[in-house]
N, C-alpha and C positions, 0 to 999 in steps of 0.2 A: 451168372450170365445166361441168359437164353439162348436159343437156336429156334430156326428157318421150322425145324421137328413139333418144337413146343407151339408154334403159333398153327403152325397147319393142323395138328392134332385138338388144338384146342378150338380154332373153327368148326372142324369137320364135326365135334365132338356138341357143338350148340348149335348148328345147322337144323337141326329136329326143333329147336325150342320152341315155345307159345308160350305167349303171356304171361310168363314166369312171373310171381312176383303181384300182380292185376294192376300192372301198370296200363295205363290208357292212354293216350295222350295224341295230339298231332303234334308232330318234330322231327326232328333230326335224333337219332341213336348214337352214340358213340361209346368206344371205348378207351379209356385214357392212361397211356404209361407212364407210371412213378420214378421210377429209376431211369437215372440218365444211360446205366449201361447199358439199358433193354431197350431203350428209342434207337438206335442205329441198327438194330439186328430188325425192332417193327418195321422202320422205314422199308427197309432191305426187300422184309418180306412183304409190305405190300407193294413195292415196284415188281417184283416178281410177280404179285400175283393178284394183278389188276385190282387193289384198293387201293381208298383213298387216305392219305396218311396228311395231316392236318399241320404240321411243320409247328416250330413253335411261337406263333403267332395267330391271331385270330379269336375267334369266340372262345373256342373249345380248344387249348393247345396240346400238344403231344397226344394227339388222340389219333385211331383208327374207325372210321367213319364205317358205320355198321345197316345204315339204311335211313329211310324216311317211314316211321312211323304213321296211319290216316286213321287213329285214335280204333285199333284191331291190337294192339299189347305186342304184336307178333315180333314187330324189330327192336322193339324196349326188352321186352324178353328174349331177345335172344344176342341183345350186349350184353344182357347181366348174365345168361348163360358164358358168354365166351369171356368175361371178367372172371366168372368164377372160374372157369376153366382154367385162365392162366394162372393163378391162382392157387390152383395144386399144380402146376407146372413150375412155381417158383418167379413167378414177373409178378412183378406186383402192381394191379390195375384195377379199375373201378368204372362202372361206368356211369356216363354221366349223358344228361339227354338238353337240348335248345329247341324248347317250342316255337312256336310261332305265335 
């Protein structure tokens, strides 16, 4: 099970990233949680903390909305940074991107 710790720590932790990866792309960024125990502890934490949390419905579901990428790698690389992050934090996530 996660914690509010794991997900703040793991932002803060990809906050730095660039173009990890030489993703390009115009789209939406997101990161998408695998486990059903670790979606109500995301949600939690981005009502807390002004994100956007994707509900499980939609394009991209049970995802945390990580930016609009304008084909600069910056917000692609830095979901795949905070996937990875959670990652060794124990949530199991990946992230996944919806161009335009």
């Amino acid at each position: 099970m996660s914690s509010a710790q794991n997900f703040t720590e793991a932002w803060n932790a990809a906050a730095g990233a660039s173009a990890l990866g030489g993703f390009r792309s115009c789209g939406r960024a997101y990161v998408v949680i695998v486990n059903k125990a670790d979606r109500a502890q995301a949600r939690a934490w981005c009502k807390a903390n002004r994100k956007i949390w994707t509900g499980a419905q939609g394009h991209v579901p049970n995802a945390i909305y990580c930016g609009y990428d304008n084909a600069s790698g910056v917000e692609l690389g830095r979901a795949e940074a905070f996937a990875l992050e959670l990652k060794a934090r124990g949530v199991v996530a990946y992230m996944d991107a919806m161009g335009d």
